[in-house]
C-alpha atoms as an extended CHARMM CRD file, in Angstrom:
* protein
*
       127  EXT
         1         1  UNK       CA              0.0000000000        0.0000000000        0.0000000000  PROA      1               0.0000000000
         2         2  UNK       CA              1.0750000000        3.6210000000       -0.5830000000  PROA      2               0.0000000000
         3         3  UNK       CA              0.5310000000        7.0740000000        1.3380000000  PROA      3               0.0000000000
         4         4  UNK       CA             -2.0510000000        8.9230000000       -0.3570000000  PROA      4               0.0000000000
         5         5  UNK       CA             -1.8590000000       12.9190000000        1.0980000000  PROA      5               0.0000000000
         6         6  UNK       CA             -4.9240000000       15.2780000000       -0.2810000000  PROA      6               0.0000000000
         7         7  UNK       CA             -3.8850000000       18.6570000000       -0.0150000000  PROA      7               0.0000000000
         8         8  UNK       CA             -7.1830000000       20.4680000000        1.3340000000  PROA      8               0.0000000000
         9         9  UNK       CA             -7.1360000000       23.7500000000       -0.6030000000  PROA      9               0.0000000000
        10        10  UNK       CA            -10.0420000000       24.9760000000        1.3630000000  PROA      10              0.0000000000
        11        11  UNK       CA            -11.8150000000       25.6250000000       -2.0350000000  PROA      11              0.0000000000
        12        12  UNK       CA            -16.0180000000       26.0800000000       -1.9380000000  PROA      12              0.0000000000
        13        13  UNK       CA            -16.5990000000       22.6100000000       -3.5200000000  PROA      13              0.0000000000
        14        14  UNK       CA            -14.3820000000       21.1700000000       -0.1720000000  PROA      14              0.0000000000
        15        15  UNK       CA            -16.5620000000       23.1680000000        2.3710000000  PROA      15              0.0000000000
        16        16  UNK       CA            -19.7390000000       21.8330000000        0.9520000000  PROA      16              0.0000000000
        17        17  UNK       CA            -18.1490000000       17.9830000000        1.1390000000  PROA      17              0.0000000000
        18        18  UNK       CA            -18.5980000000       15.8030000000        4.2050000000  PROA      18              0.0000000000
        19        19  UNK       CA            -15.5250000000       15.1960000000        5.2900000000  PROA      19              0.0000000000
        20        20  UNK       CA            -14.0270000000       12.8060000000        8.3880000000  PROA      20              0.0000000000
        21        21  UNK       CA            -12.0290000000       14.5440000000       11.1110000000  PROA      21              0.0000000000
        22        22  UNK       CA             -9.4300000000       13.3130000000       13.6250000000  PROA      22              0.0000000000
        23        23  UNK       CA             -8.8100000000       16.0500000000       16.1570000000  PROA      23              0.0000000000
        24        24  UNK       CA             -5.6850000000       15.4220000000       17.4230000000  PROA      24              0.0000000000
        25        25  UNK       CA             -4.7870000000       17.2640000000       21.1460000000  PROA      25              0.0000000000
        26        26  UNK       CA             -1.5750000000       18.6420000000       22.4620000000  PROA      26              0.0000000000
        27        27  UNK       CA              0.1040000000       17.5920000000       25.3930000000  PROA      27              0.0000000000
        28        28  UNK       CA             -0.9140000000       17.6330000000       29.0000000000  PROA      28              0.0000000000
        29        29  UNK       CA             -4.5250000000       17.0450000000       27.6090000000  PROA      29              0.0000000000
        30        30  UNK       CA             -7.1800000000       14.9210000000       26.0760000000  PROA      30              0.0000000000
        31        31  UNK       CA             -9.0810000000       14.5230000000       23.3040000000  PROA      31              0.0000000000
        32        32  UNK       CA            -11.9820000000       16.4570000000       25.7230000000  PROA      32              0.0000000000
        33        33  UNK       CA            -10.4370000000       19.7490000000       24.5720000000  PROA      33              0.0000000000
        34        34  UNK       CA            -11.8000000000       19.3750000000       21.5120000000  PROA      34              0.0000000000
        35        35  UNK       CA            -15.0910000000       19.7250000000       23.3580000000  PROA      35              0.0000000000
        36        36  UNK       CA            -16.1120000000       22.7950000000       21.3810000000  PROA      36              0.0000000000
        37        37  UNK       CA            -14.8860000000       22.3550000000       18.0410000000  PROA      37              0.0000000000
        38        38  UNK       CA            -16.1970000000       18.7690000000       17.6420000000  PROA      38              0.0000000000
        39        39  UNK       CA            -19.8300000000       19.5770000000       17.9170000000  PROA      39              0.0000000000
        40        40  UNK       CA            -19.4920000000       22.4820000000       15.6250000000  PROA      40              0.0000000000
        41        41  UNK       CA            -18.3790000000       20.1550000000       12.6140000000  PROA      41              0.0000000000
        42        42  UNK       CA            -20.8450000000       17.6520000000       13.2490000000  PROA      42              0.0000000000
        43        43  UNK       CA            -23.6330000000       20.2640000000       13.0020000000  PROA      43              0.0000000000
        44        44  UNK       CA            -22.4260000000       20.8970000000        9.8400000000  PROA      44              0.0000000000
        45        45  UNK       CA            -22.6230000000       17.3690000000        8.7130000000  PROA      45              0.0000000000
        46        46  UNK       CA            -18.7230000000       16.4150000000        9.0410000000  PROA      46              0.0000000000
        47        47  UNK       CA            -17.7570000000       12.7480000000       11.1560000000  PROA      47              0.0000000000
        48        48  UNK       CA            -15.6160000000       13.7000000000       13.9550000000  PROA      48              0.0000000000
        49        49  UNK       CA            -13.4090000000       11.7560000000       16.5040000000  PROA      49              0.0000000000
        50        50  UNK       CA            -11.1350000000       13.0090000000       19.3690000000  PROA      50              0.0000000000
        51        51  UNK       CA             -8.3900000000        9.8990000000       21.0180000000  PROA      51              0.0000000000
        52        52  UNK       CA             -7.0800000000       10.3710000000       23.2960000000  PROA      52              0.0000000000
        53        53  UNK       CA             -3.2890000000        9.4670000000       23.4470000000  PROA      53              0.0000000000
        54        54  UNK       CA             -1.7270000000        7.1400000000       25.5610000000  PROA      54              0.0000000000
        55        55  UNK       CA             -0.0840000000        8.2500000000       28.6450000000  PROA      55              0.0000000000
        56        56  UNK       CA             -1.8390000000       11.6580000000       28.7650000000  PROA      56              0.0000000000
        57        57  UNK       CA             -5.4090000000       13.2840000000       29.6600000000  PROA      57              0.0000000000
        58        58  UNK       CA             -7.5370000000       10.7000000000       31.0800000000  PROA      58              0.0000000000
        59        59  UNK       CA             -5.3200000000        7.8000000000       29.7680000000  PROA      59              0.0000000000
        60        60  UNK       CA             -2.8300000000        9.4430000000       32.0000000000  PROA      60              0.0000000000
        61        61  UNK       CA             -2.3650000000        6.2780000000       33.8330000000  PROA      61              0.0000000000
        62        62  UNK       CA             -1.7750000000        4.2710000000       31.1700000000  PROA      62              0.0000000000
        63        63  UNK       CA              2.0680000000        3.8910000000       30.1180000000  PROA      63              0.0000000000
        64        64  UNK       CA              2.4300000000        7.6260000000       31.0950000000  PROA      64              0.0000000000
        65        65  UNK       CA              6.4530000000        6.8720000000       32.0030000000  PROA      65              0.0000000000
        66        66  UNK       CA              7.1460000000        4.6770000000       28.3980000000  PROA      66              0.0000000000
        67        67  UNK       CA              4.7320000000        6.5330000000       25.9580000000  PROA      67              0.0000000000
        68        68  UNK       CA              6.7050000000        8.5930000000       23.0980000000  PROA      68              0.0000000000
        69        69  UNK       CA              5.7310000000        9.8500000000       19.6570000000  PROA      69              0.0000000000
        70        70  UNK       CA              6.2690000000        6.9480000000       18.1290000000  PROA      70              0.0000000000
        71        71  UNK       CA              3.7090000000        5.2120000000       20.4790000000  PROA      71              0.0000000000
        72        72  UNK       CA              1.0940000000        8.3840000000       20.1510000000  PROA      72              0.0000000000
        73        73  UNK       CA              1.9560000000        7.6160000000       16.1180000000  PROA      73              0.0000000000
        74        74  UNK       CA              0.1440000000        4.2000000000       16.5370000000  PROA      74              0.0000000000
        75        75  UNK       CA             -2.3790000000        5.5150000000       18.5720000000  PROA      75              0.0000000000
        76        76  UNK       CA             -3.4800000000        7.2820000000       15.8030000000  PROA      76              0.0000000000
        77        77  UNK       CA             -2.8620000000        4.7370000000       13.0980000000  PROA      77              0.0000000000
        78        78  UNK       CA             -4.8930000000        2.0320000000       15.6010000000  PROA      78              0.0000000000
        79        79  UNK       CA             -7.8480000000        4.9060000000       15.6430000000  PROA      79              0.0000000000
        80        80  UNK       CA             -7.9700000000        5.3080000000       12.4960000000  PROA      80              0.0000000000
        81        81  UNK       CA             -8.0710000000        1.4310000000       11.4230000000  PROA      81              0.0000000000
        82        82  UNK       CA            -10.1680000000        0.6820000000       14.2630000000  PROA      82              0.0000000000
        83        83  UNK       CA            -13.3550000000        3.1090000000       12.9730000000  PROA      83              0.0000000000
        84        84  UNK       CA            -12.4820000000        1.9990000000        9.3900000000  PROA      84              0.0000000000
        85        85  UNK       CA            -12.1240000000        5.7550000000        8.0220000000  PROA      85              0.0000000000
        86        86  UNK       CA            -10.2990000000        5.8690000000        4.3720000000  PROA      86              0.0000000000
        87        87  UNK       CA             -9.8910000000        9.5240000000        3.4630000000  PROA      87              0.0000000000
        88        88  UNK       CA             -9.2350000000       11.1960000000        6.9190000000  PROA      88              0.0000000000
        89        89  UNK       CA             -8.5120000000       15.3930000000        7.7430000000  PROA      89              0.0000000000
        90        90  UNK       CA             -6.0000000000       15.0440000000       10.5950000000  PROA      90              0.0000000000
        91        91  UNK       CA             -6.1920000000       18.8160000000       12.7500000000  PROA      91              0.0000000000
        92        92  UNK       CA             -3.6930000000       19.3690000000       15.3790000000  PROA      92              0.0000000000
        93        93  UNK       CA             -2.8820000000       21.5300000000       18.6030000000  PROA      93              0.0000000000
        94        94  UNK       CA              0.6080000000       22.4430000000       20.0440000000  PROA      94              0.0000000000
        95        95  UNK       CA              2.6360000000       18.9610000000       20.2950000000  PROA      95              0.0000000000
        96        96  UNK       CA             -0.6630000000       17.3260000000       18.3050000000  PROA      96              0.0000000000
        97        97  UNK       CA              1.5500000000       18.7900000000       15.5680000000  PROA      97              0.0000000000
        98        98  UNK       CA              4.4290000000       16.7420000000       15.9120000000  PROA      98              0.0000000000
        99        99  UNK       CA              2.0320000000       13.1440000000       15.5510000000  PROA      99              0.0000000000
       100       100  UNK       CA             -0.1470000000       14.7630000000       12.6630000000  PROA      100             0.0000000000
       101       101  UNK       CA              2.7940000000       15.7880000000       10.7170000000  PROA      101             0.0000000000
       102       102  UNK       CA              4.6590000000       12.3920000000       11.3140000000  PROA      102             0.0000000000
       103       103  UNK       CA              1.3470000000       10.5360000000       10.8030000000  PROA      103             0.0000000000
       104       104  UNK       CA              1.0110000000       11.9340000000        7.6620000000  PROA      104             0.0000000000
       105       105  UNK       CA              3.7290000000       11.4600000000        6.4530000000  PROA      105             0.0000000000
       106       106  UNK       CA              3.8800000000        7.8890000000        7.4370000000  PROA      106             0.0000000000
       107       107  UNK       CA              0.2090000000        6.6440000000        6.3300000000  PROA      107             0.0000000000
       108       108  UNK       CA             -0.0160000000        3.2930000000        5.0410000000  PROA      108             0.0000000000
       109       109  UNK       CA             -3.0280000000        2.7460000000        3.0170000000  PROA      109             0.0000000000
       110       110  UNK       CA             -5.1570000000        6.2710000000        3.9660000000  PROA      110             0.0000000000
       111       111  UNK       CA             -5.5900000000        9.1320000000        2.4490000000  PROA      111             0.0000000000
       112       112  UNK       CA             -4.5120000000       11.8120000000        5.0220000000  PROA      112             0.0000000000
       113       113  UNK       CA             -4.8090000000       15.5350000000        4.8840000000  PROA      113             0.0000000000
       114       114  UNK       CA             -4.7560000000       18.1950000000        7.2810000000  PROA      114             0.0000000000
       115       115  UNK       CA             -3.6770000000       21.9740000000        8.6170000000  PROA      115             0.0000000000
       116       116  UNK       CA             -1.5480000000       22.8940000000       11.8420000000  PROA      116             0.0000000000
       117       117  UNK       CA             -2.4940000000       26.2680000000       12.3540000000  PROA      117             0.0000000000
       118       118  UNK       CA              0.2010000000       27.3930000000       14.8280000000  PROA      118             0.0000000000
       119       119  UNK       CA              0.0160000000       29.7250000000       18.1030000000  PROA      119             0.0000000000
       120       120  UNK       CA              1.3250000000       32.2280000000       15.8630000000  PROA      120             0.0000000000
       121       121  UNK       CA             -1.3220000000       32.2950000000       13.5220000000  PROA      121             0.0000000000
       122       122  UNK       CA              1.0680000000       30.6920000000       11.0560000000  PROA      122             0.0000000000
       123       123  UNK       CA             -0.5350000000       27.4430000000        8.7350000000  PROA      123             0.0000000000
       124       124  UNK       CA              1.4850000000       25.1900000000        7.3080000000  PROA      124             0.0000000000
       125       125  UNK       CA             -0.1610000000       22.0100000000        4.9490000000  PROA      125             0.0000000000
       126       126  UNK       CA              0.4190000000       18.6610000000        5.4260000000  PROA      126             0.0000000000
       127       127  UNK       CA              2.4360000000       17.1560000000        2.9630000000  PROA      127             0.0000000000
């Protein structure tokens, strides 16, 4: 299988499209910070999930002292084979970045886009 990236151009045709989200939270939290944004894209007819990765937020407990980015990688890669989603719009905050960027770029068999916008107001595409 090969990596398939979309680059979401943010055209009119794209904002009329359903599209399936994976919100994808920083460090020190869960996917629960998403609380706001999540119900705001499902109004508007989009599929939307927020993990939570292992070893932080309420999975704090769970291999807090051995989870790294490679393990919040397959956390990611698990969620998204677990709920069967194909063509998947990663979004990230702070160190979310970091496992978006390196999810994308290491997708097996999805097609992955997605947009870190930065604390400085700065976007950058995935790709």
């Amino acid at each position: 299988m090969r990596a398939n990236l979309k680059n979401n151009q943010g055209d009119q045709q794209s904002r009329n499209e359903r599209h399936t989200f994976v919100l994808v939270h920083g460090g020190w939290c869960g996917g629960w910070i998403w609380r706001y944004v999540a119900p705001a894209l499902r109004e508007r007819g989009h599929v939307v999930t927020t993990p939570t990765l292992t070893g932080l937020g309420e999975r704090r407990h769970s291999e807090n002292r051995t989870a790294t980015l490679p393990t919040h990688i397959e956390d990611i890669f698990a969620h998204i084979e677990m709920e069967d989603f194909q063509d998947v719009t990663l979004v990230s905050q702070s160190y979310g970045g970091m496992v978006r960027k390196s999810s994308s770029h290491s997708s097996v068999g999805w097609c992955i886009s997605g947009q870190h916008q930065s604390s400085a107001g700065q976007s950058s595409q995935a790709g």
